[in-house]
PDB file of the backbone (N, CA, C, O) and the ligand in Angstrom, with CONECT records:
HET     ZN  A 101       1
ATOM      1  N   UNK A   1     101.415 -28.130  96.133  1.00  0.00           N
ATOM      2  CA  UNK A   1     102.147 -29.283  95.592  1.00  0.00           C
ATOM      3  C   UNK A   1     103.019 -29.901  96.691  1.00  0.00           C
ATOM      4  O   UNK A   1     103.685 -29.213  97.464  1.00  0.00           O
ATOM      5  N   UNK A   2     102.980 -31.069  96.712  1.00  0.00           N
ATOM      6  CA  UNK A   2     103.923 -32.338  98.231  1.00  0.00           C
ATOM      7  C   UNK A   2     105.160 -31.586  97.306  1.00  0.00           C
ATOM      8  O   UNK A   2     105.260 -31.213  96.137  1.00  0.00           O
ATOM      9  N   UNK A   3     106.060 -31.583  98.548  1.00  0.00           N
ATOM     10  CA  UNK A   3     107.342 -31.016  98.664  1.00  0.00           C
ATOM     11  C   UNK A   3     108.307 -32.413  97.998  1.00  0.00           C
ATOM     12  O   UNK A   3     109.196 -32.311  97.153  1.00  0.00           O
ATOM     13  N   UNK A   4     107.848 -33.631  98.627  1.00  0.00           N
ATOM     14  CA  UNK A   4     107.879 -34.782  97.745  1.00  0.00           C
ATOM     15  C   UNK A   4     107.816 -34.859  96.246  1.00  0.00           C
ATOM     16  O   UNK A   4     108.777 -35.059  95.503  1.00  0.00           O
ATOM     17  N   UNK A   5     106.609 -34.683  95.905  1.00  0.00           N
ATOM     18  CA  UNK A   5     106.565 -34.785  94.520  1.00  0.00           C
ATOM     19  C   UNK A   5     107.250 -33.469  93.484  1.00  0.00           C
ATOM     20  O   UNK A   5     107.329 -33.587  92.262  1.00  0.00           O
ATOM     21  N   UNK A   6     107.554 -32.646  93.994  1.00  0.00           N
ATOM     22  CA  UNK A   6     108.278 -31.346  93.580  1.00  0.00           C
ATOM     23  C   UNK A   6     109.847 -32.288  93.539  1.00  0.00           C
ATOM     24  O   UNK A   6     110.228 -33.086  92.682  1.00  0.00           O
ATOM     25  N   UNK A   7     110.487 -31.862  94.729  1.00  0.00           N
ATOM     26  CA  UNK A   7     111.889 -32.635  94.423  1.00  0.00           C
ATOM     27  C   UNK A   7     111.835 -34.009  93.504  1.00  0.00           C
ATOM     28  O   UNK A   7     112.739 -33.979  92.670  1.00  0.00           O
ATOM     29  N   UNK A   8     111.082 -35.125  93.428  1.00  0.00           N
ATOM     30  CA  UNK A   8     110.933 -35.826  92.571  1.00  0.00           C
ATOM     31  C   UNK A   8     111.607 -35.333  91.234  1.00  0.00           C
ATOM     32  O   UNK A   8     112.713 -35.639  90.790  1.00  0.00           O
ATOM     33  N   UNK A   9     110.395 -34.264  90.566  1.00  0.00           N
ATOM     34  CA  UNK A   9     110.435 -33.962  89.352  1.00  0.00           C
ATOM     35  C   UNK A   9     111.839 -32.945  89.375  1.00  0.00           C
ATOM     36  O   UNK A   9     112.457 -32.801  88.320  1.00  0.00           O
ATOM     37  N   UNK A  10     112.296 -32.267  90.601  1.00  0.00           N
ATOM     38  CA  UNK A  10     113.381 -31.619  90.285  1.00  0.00           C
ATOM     39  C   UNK A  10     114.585 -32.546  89.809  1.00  0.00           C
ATOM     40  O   UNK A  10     115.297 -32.368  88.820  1.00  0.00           O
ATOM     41  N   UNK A  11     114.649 -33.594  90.757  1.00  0.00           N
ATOM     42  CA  UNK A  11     115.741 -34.551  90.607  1.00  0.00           C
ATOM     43  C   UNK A  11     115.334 -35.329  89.447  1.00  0.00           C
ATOM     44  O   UNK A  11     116.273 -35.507  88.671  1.00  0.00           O
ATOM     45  N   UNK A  12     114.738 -35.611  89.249  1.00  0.00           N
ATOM     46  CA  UNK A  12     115.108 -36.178  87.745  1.00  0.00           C
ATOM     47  C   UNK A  12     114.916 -35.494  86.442  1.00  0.00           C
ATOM     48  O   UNK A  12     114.616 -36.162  85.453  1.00  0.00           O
ATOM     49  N   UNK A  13     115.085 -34.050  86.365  1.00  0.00           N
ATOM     50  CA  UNK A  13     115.208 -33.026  85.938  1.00  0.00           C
ATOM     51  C   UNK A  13     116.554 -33.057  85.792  1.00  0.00           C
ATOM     52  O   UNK A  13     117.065 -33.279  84.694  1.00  0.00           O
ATOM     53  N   UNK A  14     117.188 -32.859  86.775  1.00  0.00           N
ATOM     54  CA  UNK A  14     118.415 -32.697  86.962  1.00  0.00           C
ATOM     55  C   UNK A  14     119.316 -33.986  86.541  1.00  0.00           C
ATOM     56  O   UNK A  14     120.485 -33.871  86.173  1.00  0.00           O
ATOM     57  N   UNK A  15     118.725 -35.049  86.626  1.00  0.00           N
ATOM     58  CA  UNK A  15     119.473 -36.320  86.309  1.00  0.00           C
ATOM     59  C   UNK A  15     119.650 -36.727  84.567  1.00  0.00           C
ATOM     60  O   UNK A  15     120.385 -37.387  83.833  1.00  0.00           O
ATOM     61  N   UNK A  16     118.940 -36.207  84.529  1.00  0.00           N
ATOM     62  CA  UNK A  16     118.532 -36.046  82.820  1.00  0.00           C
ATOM     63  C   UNK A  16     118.004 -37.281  82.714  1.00  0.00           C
ATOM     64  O   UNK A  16     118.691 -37.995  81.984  1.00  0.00           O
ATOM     65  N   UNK A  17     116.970 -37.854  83.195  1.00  0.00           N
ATOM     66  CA  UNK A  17     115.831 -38.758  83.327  1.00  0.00           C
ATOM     67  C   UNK A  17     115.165 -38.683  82.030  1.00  0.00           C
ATOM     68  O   UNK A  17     115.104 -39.404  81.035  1.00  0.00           O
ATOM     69  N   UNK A  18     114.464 -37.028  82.561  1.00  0.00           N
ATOM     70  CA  UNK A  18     113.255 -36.731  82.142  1.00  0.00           C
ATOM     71  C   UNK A  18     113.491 -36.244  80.968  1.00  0.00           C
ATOM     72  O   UNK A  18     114.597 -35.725  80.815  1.00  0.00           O
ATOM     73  N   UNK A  19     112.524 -36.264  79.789  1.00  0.00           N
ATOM     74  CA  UNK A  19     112.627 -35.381  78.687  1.00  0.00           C
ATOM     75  C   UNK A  19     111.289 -33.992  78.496  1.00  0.00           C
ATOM     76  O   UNK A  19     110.992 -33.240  77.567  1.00  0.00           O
ATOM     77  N   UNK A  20     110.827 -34.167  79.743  1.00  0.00           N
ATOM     78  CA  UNK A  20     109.578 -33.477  79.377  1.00  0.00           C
ATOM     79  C   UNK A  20     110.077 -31.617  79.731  1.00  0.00           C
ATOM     80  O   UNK A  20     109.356 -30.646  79.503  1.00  0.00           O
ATOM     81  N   UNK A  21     111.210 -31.590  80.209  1.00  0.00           N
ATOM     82  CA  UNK A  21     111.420 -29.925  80.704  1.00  0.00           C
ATOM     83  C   UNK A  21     112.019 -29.920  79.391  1.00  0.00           C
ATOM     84  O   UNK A  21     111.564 -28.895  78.882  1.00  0.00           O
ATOM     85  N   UNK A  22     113.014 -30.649  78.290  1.00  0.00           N
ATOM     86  CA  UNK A  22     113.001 -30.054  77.242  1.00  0.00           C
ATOM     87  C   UNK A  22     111.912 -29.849  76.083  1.00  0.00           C
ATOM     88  O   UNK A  22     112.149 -29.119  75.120  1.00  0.00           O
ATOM     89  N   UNK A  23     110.699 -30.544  76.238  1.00  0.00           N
ATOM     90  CA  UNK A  23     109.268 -29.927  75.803  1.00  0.00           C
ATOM     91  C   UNK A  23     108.857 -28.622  76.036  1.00  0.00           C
ATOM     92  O   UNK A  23     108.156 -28.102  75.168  1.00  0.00           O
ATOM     93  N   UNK A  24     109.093 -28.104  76.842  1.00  0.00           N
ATOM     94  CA  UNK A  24     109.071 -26.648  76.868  1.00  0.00           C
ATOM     95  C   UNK A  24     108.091 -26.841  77.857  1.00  0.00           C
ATOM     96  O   UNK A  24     107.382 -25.845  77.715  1.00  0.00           O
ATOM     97  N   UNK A  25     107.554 -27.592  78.886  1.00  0.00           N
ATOM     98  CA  UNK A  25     106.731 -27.624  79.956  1.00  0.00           C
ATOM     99  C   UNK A  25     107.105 -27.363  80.916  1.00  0.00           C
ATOM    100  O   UNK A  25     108.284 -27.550  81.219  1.00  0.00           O
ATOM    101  N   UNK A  26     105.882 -26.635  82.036  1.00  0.00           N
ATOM    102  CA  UNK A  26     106.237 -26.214  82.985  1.00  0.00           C
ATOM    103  C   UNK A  26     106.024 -27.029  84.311  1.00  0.00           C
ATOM    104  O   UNK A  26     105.215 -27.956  84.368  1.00  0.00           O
ATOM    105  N   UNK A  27     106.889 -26.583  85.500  1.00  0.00           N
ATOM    106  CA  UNK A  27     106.904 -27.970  86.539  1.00  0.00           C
ATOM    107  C   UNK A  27     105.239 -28.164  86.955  1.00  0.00           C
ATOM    108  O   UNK A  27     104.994 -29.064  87.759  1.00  0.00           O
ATOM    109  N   UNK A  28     104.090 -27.341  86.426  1.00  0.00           N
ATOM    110  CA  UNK A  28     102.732 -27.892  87.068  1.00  0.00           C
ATOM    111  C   UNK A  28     102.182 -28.895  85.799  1.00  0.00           C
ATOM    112  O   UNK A  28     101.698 -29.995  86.065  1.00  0.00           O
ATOM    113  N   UNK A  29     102.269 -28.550  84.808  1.00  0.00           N
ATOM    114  CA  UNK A  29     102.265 -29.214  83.737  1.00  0.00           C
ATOM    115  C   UNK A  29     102.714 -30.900  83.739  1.00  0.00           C
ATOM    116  O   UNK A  29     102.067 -31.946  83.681  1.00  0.00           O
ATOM    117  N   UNK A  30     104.113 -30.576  83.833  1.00  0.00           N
ATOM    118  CA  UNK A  30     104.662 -31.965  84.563  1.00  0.00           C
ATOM    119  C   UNK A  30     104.311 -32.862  85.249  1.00  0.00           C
ATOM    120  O   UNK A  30     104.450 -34.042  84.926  1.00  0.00           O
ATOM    121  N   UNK A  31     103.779 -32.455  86.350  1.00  0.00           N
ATOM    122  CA  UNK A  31     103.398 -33.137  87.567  1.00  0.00           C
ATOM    123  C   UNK A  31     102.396 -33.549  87.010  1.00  0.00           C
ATOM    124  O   UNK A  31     102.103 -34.724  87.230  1.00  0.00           O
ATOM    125  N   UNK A  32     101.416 -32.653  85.993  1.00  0.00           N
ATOM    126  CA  UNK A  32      99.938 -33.221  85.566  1.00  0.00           C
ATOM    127  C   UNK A  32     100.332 -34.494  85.007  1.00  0.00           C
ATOM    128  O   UNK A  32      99.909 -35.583  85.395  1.00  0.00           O
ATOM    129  N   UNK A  33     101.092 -34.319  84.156  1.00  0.00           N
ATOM    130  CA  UNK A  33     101.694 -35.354  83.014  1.00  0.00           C
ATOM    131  C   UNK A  33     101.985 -36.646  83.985  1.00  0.00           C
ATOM    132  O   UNK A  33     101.379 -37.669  83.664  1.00  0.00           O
ATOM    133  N   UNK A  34     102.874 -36.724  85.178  1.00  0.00           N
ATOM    134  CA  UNK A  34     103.433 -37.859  85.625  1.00  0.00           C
ATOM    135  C   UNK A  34     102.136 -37.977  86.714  1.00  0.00           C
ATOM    136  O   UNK A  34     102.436 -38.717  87.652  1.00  0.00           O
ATOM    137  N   UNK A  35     101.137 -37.572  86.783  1.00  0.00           N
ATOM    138  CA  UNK A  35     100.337 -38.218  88.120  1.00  0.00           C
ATOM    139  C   UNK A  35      99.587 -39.481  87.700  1.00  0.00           C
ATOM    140  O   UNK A  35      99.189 -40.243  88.581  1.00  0.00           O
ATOM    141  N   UNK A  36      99.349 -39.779  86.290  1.00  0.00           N
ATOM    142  CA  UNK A  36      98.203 -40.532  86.271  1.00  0.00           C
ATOM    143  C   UNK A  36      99.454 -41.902  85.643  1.00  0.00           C
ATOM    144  O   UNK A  36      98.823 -42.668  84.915  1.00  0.00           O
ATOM    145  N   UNK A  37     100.490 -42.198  85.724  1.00  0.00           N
ATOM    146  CA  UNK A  37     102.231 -43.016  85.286  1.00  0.00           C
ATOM    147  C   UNK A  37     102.259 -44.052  86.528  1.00  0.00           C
ATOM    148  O   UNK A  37     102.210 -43.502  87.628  1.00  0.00           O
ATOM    149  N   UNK A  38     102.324 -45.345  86.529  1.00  0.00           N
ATOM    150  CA  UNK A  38     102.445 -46.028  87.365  1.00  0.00           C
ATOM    151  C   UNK A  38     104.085 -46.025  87.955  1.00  0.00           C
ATOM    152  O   UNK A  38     104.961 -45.712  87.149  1.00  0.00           O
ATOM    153  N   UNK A  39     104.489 -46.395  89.433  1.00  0.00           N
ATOM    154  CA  UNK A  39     105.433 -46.380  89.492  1.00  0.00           C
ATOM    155  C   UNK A  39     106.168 -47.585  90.453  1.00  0.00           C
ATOM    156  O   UNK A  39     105.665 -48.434  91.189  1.00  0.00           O
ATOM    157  N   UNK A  40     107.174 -47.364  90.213  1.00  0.00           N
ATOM    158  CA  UNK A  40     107.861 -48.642  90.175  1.00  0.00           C
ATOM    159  C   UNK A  40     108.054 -48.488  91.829  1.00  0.00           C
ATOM    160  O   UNK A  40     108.570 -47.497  92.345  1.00  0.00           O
ATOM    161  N   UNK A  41     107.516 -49.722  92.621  1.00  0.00           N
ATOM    162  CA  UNK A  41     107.483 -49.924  94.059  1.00  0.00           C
ATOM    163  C   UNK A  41     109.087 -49.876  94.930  1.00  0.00           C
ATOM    164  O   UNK A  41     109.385 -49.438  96.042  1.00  0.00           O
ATOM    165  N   UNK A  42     110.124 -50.723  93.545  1.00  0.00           N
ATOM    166  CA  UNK A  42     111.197 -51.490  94.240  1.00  0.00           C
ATOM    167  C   UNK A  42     112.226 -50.247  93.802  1.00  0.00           C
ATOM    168  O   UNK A  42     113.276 -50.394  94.427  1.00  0.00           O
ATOM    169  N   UNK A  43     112.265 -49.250  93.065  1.00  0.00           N
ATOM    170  CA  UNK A  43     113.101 -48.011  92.754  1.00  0.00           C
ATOM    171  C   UNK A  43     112.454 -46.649  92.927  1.00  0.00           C
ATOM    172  O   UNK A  43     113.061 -45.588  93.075  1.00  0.00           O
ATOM    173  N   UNK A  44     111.283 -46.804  92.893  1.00  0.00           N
ATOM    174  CA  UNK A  44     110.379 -45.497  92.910  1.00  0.00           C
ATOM    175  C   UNK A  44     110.702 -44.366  91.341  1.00  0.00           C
ATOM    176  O   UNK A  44     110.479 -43.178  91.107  1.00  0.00           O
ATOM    177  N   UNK A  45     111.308 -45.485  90.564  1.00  0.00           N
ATOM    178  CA  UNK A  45     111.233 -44.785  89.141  1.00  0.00           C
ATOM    179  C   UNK A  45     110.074 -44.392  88.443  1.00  0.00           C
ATOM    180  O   UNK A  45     109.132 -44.649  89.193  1.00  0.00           O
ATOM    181  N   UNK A  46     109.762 -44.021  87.651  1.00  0.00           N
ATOM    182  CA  UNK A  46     108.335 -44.237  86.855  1.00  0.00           C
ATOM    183  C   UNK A  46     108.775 -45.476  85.992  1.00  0.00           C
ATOM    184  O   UNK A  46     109.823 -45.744  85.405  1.00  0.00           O
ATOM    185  N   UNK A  47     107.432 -46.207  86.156  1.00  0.00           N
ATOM    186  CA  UNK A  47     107.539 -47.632  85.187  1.00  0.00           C
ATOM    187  C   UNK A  47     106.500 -47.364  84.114  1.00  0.00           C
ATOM    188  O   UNK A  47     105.911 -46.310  83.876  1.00  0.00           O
ATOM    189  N   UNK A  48     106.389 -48.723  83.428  1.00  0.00           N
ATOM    190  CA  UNK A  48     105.672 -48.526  82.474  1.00  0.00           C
ATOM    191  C   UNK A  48     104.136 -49.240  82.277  1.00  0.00           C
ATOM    192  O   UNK A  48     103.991 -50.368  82.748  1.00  0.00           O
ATOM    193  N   UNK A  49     103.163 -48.689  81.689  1.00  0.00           N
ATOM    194  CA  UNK A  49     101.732 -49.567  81.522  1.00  0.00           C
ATOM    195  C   UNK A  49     102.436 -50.887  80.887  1.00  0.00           C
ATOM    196  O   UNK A  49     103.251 -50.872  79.965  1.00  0.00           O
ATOM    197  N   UNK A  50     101.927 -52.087  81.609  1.00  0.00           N
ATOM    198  CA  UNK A  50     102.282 -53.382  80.811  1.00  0.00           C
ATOM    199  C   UNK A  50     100.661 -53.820  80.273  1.00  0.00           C
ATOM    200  O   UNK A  50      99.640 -53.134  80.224  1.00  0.00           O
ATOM    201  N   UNK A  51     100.885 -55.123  79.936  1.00  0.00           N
ATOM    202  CA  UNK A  51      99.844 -55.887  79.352  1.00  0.00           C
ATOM    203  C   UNK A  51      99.369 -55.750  80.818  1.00  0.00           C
ATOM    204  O   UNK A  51     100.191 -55.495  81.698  1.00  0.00           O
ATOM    205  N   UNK A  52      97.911 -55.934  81.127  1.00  0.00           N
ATOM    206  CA  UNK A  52      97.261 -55.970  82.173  1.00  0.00           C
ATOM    207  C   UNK A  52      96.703 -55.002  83.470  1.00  0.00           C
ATOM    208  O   UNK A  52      96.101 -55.246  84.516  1.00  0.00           O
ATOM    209  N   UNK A  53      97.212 -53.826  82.850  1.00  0.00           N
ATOM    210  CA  UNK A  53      97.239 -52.525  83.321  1.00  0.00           C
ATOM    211  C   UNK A  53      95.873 -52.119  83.527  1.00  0.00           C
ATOM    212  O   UNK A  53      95.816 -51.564  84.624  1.00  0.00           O
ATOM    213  N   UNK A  54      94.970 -52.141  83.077  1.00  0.00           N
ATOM    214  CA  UNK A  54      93.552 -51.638  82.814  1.00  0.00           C
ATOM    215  C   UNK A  54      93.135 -52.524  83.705  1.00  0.00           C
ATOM    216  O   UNK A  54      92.872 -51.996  84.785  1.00  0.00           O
ATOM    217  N   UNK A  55      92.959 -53.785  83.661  1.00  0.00           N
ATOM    218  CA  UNK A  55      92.167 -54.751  85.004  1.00  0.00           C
ATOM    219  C   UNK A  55      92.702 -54.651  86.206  1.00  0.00           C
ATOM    220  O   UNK A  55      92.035 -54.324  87.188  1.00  0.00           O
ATOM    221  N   UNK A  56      94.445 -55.028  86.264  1.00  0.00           N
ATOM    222  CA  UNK A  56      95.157 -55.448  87.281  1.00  0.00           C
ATOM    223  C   UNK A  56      96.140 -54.202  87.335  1.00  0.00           C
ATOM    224  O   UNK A  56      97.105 -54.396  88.074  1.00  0.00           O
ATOM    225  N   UNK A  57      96.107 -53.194  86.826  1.00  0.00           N
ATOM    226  CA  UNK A  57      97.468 -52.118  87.021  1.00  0.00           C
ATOM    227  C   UNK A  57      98.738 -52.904  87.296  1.00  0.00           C
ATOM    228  O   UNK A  57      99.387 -52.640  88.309  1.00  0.00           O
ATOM    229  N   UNK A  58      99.178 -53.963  86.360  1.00  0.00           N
ATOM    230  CA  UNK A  58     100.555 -54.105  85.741  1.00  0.00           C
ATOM    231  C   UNK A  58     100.892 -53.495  84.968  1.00  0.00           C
ATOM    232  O   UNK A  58     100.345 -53.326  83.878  1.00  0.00           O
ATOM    233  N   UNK A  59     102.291 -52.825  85.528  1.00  0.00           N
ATOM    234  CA  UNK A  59     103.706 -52.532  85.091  1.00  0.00           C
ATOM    235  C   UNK A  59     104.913 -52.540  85.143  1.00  0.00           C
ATOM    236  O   UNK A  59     105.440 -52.745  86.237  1.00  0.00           O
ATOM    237  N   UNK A  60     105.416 -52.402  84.417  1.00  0.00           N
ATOM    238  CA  UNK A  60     107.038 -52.956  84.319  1.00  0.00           C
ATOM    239  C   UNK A  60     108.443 -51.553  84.266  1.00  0.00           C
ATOM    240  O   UNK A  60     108.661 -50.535  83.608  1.00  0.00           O
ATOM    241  N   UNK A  61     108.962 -52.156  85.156  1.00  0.00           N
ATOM    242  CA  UNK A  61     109.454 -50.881  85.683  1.00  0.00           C
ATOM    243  C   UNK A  61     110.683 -51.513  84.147  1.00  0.00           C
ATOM    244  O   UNK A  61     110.916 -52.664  83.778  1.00  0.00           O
ATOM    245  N   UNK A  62     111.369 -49.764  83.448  1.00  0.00           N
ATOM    246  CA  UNK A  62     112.829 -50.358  82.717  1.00  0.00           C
ATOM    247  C   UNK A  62     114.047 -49.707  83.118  1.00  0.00           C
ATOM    248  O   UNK A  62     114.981 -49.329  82.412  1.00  0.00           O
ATOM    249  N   UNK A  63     113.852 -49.619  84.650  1.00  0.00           N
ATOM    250  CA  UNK A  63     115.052 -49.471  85.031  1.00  0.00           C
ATOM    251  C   UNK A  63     115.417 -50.558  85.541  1.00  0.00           C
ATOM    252  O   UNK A  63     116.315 -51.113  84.908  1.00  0.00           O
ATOM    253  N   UNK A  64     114.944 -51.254  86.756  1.00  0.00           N
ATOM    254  CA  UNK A  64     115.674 -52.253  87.601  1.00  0.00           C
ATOM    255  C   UNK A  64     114.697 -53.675  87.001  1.00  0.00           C
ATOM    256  O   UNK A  64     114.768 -54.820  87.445  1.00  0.00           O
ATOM    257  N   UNK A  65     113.903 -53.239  86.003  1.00  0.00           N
ATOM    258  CA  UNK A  65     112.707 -54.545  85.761  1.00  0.00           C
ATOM    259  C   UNK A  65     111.756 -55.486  86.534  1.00  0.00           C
ATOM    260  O   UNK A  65     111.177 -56.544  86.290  1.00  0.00           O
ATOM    261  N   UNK A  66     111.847 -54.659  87.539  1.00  0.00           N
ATOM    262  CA  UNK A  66     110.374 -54.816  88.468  1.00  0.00           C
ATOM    263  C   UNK A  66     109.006 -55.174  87.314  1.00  0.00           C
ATOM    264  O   UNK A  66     108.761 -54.761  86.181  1.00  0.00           O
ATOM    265  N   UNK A  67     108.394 -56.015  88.122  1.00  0.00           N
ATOM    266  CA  UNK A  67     106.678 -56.082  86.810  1.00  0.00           C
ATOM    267  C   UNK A  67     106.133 -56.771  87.928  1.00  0.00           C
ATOM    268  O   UNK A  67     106.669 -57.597  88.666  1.00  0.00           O
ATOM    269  N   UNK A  68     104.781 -56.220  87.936  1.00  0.00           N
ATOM    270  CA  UNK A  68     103.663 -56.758  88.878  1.00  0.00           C
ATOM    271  C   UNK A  68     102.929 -55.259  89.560  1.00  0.00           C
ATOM    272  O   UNK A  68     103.322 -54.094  89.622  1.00  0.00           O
ATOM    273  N   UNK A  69     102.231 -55.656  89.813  1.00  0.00           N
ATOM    274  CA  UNK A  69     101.174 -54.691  90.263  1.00  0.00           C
ATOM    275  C   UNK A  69     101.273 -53.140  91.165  1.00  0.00           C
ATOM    276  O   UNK A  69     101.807 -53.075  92.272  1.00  0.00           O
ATOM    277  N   UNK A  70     100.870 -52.365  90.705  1.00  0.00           N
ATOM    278  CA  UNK A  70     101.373 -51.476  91.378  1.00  0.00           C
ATOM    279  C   UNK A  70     100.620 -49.923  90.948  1.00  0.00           C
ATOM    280  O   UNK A  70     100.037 -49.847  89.866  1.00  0.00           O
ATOM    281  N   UNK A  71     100.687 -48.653  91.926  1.00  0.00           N
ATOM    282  CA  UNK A  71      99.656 -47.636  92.181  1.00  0.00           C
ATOM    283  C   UNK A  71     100.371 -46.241  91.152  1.00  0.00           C
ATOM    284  O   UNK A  71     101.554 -46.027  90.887  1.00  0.00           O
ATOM    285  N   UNK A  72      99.432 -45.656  90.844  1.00  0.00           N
ATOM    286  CA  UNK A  72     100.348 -44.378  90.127  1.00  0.00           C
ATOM    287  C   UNK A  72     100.730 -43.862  90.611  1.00  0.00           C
ATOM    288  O   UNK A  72     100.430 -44.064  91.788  1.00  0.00           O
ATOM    289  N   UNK A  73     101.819 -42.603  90.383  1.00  0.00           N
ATOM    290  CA  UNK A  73     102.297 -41.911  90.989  1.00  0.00           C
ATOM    291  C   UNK A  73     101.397 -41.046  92.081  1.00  0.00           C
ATOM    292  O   UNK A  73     101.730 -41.196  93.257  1.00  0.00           O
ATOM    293  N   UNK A  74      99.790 -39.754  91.679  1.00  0.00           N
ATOM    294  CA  UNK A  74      99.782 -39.456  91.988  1.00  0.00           C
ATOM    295  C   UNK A  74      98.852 -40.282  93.609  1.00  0.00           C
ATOM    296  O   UNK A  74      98.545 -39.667  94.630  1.00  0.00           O
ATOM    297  N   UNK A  75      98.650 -41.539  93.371  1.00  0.00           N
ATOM    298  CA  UNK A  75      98.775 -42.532  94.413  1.00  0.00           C
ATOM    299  C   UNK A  75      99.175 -42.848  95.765  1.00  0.00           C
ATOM    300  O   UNK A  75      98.630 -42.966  96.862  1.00  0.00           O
ATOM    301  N   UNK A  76     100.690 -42.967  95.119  1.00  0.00           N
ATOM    302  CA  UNK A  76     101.847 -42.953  95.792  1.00  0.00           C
ATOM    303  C   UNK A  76     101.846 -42.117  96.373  1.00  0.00           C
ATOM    304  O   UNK A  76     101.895 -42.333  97.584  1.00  0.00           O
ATOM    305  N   UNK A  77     101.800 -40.914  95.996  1.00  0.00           N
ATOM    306  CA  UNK A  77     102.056 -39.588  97.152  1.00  0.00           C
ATOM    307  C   UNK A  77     101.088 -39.299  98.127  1.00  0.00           C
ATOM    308  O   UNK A  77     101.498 -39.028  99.256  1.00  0.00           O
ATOM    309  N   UNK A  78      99.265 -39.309  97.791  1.00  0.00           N
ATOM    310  CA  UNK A  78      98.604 -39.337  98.569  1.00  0.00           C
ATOM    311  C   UNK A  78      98.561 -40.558  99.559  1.00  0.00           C
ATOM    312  O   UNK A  78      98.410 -40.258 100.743  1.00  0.00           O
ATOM    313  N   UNK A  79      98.664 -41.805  99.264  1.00  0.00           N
ATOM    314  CA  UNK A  79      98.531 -42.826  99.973  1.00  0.00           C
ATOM    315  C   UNK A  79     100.263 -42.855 101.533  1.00  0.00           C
ATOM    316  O   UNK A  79     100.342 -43.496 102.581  1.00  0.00           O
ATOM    317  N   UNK A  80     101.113 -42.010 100.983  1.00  0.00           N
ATOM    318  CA  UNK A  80     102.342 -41.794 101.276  1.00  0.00           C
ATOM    319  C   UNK A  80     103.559 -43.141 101.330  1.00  0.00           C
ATOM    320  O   UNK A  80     104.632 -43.253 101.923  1.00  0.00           O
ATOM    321  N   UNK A  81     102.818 -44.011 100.440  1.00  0.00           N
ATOM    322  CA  UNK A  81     103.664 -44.684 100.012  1.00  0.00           C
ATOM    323  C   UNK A  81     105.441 -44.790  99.868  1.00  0.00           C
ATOM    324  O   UNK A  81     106.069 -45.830 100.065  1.00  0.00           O
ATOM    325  N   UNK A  82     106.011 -43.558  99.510  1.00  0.00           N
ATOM    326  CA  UNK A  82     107.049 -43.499  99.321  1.00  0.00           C
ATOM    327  C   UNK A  82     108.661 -43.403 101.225  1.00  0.00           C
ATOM    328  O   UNK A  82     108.802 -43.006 102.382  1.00  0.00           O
ATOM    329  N   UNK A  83     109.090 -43.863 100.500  1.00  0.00           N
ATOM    330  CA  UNK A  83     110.349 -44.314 101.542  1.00  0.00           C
ATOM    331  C   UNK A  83     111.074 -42.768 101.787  1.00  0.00           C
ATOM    332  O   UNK A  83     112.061 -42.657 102.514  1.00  0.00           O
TER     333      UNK A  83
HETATM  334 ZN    ZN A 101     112.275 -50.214  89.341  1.00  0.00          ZN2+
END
């Protein structure tokens, strides 16, 4: 597992982001869960499937409200996208 995508899920674990560690899931589980989640380019939050997602992979981020096109997470990490 990218040492990247580990702290990811730790830190927003810790931020109380996430609700999926109180599901009773475990951090590989997790990661399964958030790899295929588009994410937000301009915060690196997870955003959301919008209208247009399936042709054009639009989504709309609801943290900072980013919308427009963009790669999933587990994407992002292989492509090394992230800052
Ligand atoms: Zn954002």
């Amino acid at each position: 597992m990218p040492d990247y995508f580990q702290n990811t899920v730790d830190h927003n674990m810790r931020s109380g982001d996430f609700a999926l560690e109180t599901m009773g899931l475990s951090p590989t589980e997790i990661i399964n869960a958030l790899a295929g989640q588009p994410v937000c380019p301009k915060c690196e939050r997870l955003a959301f499937r919008d209208v247009g997602w399936k042709e054009n992979r639009i989504a709309t981020c609801s943290n900072c409200g980013w919308h427009g096109k963009t790669v999933t997470y587990d994407e992002y990490i292989t492509k090394k996208l992230y800052r």
